[in-house]
Structures are given as structure tokens and as C-alpha cells.
VOGUMAR-791732 format. One record per residue (C-alpha): residue in three letters; x, y negated, z negated. Coordinates in steps of 0.1 Angstrom, whole numbers, padded with zeros to 4 digits, always signed. Example, Ala and Ser with C-alpha at 12.3 -4.5 7.8 and 13.67 -1.06 7.14 Angstrom:
<recs>
ALA+0123+0045-0078 SER+0137+0011-0071 
</recs>
This chain:
<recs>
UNK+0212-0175-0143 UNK+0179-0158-0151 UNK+0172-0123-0150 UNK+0149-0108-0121 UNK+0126-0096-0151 UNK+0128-0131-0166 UNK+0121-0148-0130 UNK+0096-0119-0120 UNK+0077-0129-0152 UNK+0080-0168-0148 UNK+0070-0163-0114 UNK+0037-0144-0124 UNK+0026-0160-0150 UNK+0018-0190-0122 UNK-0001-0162-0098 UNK-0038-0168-0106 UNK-0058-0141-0088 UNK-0087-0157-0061 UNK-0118-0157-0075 UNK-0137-0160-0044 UNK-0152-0121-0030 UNK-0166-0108-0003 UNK-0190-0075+0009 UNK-0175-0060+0041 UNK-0183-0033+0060 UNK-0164-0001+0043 UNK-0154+0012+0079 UNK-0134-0021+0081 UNK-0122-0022+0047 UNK-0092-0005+0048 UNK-0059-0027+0031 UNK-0083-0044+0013 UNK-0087-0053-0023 UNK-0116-0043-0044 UNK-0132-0071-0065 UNK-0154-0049-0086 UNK-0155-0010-0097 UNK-0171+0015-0073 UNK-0197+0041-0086 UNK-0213+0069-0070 UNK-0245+0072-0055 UNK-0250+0107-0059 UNK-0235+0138-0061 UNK-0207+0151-0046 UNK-0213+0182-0027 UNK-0248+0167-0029 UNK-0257+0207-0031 UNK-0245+0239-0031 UNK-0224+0249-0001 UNK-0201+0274+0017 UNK-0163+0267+0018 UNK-0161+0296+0043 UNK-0177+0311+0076 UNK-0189+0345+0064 UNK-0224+0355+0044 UNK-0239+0343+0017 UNK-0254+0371+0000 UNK-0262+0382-0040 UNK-0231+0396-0059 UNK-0253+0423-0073 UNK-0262+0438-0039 UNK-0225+0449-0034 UNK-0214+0474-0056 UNK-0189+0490-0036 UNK-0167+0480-0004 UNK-0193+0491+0025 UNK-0220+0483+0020 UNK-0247+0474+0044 UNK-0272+0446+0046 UNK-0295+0432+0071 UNK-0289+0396+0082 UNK-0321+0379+0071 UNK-0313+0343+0086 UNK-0287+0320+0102 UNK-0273+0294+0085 UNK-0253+0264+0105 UNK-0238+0236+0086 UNK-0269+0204+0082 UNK-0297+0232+0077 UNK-0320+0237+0055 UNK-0321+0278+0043 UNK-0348+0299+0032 UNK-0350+0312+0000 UNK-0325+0347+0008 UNK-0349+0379+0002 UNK-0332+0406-0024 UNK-0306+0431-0003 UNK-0300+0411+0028 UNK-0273+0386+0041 UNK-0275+0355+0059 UNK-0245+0343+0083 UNK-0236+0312+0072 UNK-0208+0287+0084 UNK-0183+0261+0068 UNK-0202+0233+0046 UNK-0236+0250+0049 UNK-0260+0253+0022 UNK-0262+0279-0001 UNK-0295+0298+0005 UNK-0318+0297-0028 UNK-0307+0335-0045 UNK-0279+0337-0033 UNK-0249+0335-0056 UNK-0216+0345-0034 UNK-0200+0345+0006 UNK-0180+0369+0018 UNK-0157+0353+0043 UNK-0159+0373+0078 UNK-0128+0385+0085 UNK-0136+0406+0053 UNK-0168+0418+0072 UNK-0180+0435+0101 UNK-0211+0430+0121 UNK-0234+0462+0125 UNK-0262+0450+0151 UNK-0289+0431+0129 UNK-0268+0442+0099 UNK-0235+0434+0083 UNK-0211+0460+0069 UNK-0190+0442+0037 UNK-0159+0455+0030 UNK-0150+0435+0000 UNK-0169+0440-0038 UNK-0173+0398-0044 UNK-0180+0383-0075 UNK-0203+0355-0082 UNK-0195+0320-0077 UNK-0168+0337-0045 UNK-0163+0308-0022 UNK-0193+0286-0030 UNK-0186+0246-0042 UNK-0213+0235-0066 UNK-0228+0204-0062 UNK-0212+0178-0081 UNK-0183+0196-0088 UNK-0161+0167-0069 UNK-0181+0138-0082 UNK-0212+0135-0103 UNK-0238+0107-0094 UNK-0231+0073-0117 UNK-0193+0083-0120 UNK-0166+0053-0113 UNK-0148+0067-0080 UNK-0128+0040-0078 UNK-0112+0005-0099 UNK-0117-0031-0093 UNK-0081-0041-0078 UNK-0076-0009-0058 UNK-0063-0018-0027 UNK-0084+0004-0001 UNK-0060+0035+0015 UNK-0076+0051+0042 UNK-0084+0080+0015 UNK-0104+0053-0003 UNK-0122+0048+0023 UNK-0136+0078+0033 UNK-0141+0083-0006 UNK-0164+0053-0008 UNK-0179+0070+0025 UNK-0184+0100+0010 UNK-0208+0086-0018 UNK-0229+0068+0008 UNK-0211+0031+0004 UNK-0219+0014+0038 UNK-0203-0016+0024 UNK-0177-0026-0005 UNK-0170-0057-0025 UNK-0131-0070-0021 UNK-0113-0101-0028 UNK-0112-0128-0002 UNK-0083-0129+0024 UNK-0049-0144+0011 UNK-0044-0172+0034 UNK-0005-0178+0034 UNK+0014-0200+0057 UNK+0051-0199+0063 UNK+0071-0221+0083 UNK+0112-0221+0090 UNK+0140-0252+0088 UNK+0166-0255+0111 UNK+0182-0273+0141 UNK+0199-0243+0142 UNK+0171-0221+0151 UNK+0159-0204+0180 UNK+0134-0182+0196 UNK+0143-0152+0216 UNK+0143-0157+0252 UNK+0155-0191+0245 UNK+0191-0198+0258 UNK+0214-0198+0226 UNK+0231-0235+0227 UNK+0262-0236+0206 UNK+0263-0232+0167 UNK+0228-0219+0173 UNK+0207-0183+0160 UNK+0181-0166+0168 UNK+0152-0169+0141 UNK+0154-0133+0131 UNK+0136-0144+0096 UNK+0102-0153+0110 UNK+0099-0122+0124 UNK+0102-0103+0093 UNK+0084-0127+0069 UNK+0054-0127+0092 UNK+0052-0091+0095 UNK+0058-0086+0057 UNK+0032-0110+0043 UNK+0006-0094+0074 UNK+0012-0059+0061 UNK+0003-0065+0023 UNK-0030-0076+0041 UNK-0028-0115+0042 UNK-0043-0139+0066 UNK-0009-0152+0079 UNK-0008-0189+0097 UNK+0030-0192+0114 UNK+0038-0232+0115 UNK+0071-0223+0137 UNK+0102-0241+0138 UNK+0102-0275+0118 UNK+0132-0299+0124 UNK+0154-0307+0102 UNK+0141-0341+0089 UNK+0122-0348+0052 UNK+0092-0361+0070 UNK+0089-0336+0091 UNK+0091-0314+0066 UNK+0068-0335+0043 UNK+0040-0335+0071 UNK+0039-0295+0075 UNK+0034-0290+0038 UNK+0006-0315+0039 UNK-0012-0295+0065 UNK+0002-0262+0055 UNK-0012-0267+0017 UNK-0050-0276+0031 UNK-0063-0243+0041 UNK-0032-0227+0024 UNK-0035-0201-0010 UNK+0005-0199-0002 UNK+0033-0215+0017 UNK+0064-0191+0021 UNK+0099-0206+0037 UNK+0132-0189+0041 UNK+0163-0210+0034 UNK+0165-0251+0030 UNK+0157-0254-0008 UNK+0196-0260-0018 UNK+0212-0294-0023 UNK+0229-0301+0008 UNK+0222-0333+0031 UNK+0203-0310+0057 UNK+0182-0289+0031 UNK+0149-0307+0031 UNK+0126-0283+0019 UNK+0134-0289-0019 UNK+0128-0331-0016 UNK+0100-0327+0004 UNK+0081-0303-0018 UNK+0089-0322-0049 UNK+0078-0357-0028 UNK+0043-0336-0023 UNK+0039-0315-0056 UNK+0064-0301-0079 UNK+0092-0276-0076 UNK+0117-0255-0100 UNK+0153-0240-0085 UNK+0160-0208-0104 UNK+0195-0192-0098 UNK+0185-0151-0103 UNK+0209-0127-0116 UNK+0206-0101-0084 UNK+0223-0095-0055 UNK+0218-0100-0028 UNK+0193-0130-0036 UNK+0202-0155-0063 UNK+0184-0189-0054 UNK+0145-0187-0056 UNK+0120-0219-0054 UNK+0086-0217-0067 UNK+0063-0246-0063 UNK+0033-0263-0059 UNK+0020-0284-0032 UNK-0009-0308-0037 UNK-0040-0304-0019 UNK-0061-0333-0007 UNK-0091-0339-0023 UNK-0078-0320-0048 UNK-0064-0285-0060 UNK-0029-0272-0049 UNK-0012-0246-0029 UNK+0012-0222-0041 UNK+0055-0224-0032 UNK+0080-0196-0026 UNK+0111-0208-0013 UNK+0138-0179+0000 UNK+0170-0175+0008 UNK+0181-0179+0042 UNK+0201-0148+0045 UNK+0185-0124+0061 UNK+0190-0100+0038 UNK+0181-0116+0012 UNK+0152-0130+0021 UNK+0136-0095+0026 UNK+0150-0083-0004 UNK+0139-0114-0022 UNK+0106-0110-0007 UNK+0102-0071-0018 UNK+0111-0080-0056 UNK+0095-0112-0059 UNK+0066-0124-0035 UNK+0052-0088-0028 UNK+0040-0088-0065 UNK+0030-0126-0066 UNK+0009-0120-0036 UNK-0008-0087-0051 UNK-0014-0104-0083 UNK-0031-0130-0065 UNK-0049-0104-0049 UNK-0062-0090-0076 UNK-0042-0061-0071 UNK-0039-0036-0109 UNK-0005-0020-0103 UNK+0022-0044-0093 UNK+0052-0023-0103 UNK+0065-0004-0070 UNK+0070+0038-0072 UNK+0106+0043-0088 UNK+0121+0078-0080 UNK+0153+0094-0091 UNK+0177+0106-0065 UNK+0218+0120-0061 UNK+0242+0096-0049 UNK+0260+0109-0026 UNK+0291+0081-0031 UNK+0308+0063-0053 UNK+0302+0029-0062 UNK+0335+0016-0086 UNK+0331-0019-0081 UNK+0298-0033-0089 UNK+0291-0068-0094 UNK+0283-0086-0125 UNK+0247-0091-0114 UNK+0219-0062-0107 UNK+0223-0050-0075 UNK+0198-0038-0049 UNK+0219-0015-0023 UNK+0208-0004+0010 UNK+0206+0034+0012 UNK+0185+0062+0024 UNK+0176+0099+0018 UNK+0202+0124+0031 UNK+0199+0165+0030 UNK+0204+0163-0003 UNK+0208+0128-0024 UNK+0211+0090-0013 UNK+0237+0075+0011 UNK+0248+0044+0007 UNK+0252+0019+0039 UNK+0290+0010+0046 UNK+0281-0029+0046 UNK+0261-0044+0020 UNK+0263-0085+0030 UNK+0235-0101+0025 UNK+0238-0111+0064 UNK+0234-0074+0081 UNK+0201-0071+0089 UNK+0211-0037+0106 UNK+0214-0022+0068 UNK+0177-0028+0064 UNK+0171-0009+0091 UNK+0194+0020+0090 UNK+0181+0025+0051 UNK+0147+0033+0039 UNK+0149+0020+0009 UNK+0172-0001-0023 UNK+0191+0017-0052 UNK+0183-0005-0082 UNK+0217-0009-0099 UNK+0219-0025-0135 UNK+0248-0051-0136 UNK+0283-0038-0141 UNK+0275-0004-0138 UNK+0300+0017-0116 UNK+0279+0046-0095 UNK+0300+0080-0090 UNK+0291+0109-0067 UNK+0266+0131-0079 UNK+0250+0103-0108 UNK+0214+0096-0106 UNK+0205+0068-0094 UNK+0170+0045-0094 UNK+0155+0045-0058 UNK+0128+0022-0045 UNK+0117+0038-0011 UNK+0106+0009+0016 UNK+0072+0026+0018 UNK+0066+0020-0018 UNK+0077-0017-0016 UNK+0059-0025+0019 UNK+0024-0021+0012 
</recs>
């Protein structure tokens, strides 16, 4: 068997990123992927300005808690000032410009209004509760990388330089499909021997949320034609094709023959639990070209975990995507672990008070352990976990985006 970092590598090193970009409106750009470096246009303050309601007054005009000064002019926020005359005040409000001369605010609830004048009660100092333009960004600095996927907080930064619109990496297109007699949808009656299609749910929802364009081909029956013609049509407008289960060596798993009969197709056994089996793949696309292959497990539980360690980075790699390794943290078990298995292990657990809890039931068929946990303990093989040992955690919300 390989190792996930052997497979994780193999599996890369096939994950050409798309070359093809777009410009998109930055108010819709958010989960997407940037094809090129940002810079500002200007900078950021763009001028001086007022962190605080108060007045904006000189330093030097208050030498002692007390001291009174005529309020010259009003300053709300998007106004221009007037240059502020020596010994006077002007009221000013949060992100207002600095009048010209003035060097200092005072916030108000250090002041007190005296009819056209303000008493100040505090001595300030120069530079007291003023930002200076630039001092967040200066105009021509990179704000942000080419392969930066776009947070909301990336957004509003490339707002906040003027960007109206950004350049990103075209959509992923990635179709799954599922195989199975044995399947069915919800609000179907179950027949016997049958399941509910639990996988499609959570494969189309995963691929979605890492901002792909996601084309569901349903059910396909259990025949190597069948299976044949879906790829064919699957692989034409298709970066991707992901499928969960169907890629073993039994009579009914057609997957495997028919993606070799239309492409080509390697089997790796992987060294993790749950998991193991992994298909990667190519399809051939007519005139020409090819689409991309993951095959998963059919477990439910391994097929998501699958998915998080091995087609969340091939996808982001394809995306263009710089930083491909998830946020590791170190956290408490709060159990013991004696028996672990021979391969690296990726337990379902979640943040207590204090350190991790582990889920009672780790098969690799209880969905309900994906749900209960919020995120895996990455456990190297053979290694026994005792209460109070730190442990490697991968939080969901690190892996899911």
C-alpha cells in the first residue's frame, strides 16, 4: 500500500491548474480564485482622518486639562475642512478628515461643550487618535497573491483600494455521478436490499463549497455501457468527474472497466483508515483533450474523509489555489486510544471544555460520527493515544473550504 503522502503527491503531480481566467465583478467575487496579484490604487486612509468623535484641535493649544477653545467649524465624515485657525477646535466625527493644522482629537467624552466653545479636560499629545494616510496600505503595494481564494475580508480589501473588478481563474466544472441498483433517492419507497443515496448529497455539497461548477449525472445503473456512456458525456464539458464506490474488481463494479475502455485508470490501495482504495484517471475527450478521474470509496465515511485528504487539494491545485496544506492545530485528548491500527488513522472527534473527544464508533459506515465531530485527529500508524497526549487536529472548517 502507498502512503497518503505518497498518493497525495502522485495524485498532484497529475493536477494541472486551468489556464483559462476571467474579470468579474469584485462584489460577486467572493470563493473565488485569483489569477494574478492585486495592487493598490492608492492610499489607504487616502488622507488623514479621525478614528474618534471628539475635536481635532493643535497639541500645542492645550497645555493644561481645561482649557477652552472656540469651535471654529464642523466636521462630518465625507467633508472637506478648512484649514483650522491657531487656538480653536473643530467637532469632528468618526473617519472625518483631519483639518489642515491640526495635529490631534480629543475624543468627547474627555470634553465638554461650553456654548460656541469646548472645555478639554485632557493634555493630548500629537498624533492622539488621528490615522495617517497610508498607514494601512501605500499606493502600488501588492494587497493581495495570485491563487488567493477571495474571503469576504478579501473582498472588501480589494474594495477598499477602489477594485470594481478582479481577475480569477475560470469555474472548475466537475461532474459526479453514483453506481448502484442498490441506490435510492429519498422519498423513494426503499425496495429490499436497497439505501438511500446518502453519498450524493455530501459529494455535491463538498465539491460546490470549494467553489466548483458542479453538474450531478444521478443514479447510473449498474451496466458497463451505461457506465461507458455517462463518462463520454460527463468528460465533454467536464475539468473533473468524481464517483463514490464501483472502482473494485467485483462482477457489478463497473466503474473501473469502463473508465479504462474510455481513458486510462490506476487503483492505489492507501495506507489510511478509513479510506484505502483510491482511482485516479483520465477520460478522453472528443475531439481531443481529456477529463480528469477520482474514484472513492463507497463508504460513507470514507468517501468524505477520502474526499477531505485527497480531492479537496487536487481540486485547489487545479484552481490555482497557493496553500493546499489544511490548518493543523494541537489539542488534549481527552481518551485513550490503545489499539490503533497499522495504517494512519483519521478519527472523528471534536473540541470539548478543555481537549478533544473522541466519537464512540469510528466505522467507516457511521455517517452520524461526521456529524457529531467537527473535525479528524490525524494519527500516525501504530501509535497508541493516552489521555492527556497531544494530538494533531484538522478542524472541518479548515478542510471544507
Amino acid at each position: 500500500m502507498l502512503s497518503m503522502d505518497e498518493a497525495l503527491a502522485a495524485l498532484l503531480a497529475q493536477a494541472t491548474p486551468v489556464a483559462e481566467h476571467r474579470t468579474v465583478p469584485t462584489l460577486s467575487a467572493h470563493g473565488r480564485v485569483l489569477a494574478a496579484p492585486l495592487h493598490s490604487t492608492l492610499d489607504v486612509p487616502p488622507m488623514d482622518n479621525t478614528s474618534m468623535d471628539g475635536y481635532a484641535l493643535r497639541a500645542a493649544d492645550v497645555p493644561a486639562a481645561g482649557t477652552r477653545l472656540p469651535v471654529s467649524q464642523r466636521v462630518p465624515a465625507g467633508q472637506v475642512p478648512s484649514p483650522l485657525a491657531a487656538g480653536t477646535a473643530a467637532r469632528i466625527f468618526t473617519g472625518a478628515m483631519i483639518p489642515p493644522g491640526a495635529d490631534a482629537v480629543v475624543m468627547q467624552e474627555q470634553c465638554s461643550a461650553d456654548g460656541d466653545a469646548v472645555v478639554v479636560n485632557h493634555v493630548p499629545a500629537a498624533g492622539d487618535w488621528v490615522r495617517r494616510a497610508g498607514e494601512d496600505i501605500r499606493a502600488g503595494a501588492r494587497i493581495l497573491a495570485a491563487g488567493t481564494r477571495l474571503s469576504p475580508q478579501a473582498c472588501g480589501l480589494a474594495a477598499s483600494v477602489g477594485l470594481a473588478t478582479v481577475p480569477v481563474v475560470r469555474d472548475l466544472r466537475v461532474a459526479v455521478f453514483f453506481t448502484g441498483d442498490e441506490l435510492a433517492m429519498p422519498g423513494e419507497s426503499l425496495k429490499p436490499g436497497a439505501i438511500y443515496n446518502s453519498n450524493r448529497f455530501v459529494l455535491s455539497a463538498l465539491i460546490a463549497g470549494l467553489g466548483c461548477r458542479v453538474t450531478d449525472f444521478g443514479i447510473v445503473p449498474d451496466s458497463l455501457d451505461a457506465t461507458r456512456g455517462v463518462l463520454r458525456e460527463a468528460a465533454r464539458e467536464h475539468d473533473l468527474i468524481v464517483t463514490t464506490g464501483g472502482v473494485s474488481v467485483g462482477e457489478e463494479d463497473h466503474v473501473r472497466p469502463a473508465v479504462e475502455a474510455e481513458g486510462e485508470i490506476r487503483l492505489w490501495q492507501i495506507a489510511i483508515k478509513p479510506g484505502k482504495p483510491l482511482a485516479y484517471g483520465r477520460v478522453r475527450r472528443a475531439p481531443g483533450g481529456h477529463a480528469d478521474f477520482i474514484g472513492l470509496p463507497g463508504n460513507p465515511v470514507s468517501g468524505f474523509v477520502t474526499f477531505l485528504l485527497f480531492v479537496r487539494p487536487f481540486i485547489l491545485k487545479r484552481q490555482g489555489v497557493a496553500d493546499l496544506a489544511p490548518r493543523a492545530l494541537a489539542l488534549r485528548a481527552d481518551f485513550d486510544w490503545p489499539r490503533p491500527d497499522r495504517r494512519r488513522e483519521f478519527l472523528r472527534a471534536r473540541q470539548g471544555a478543555a481537549g478533544l473527544e473522541l466519537f464512540p464508533n469510528q466505522s467507516s459506515g457511521v455517517l452520524t460520527s461526521t456529524v457529531w465531530a467537527d473535525g479528524l485527529i490525524d494519527n500516525p500508524p501504530g501509535h497508541a493515544i493516552a489521555r492527556g497526549d497531544l494530538v494533531r487536529f484538522l478542524p472541518f472548517a479548515a478542510l471544507l473550504t
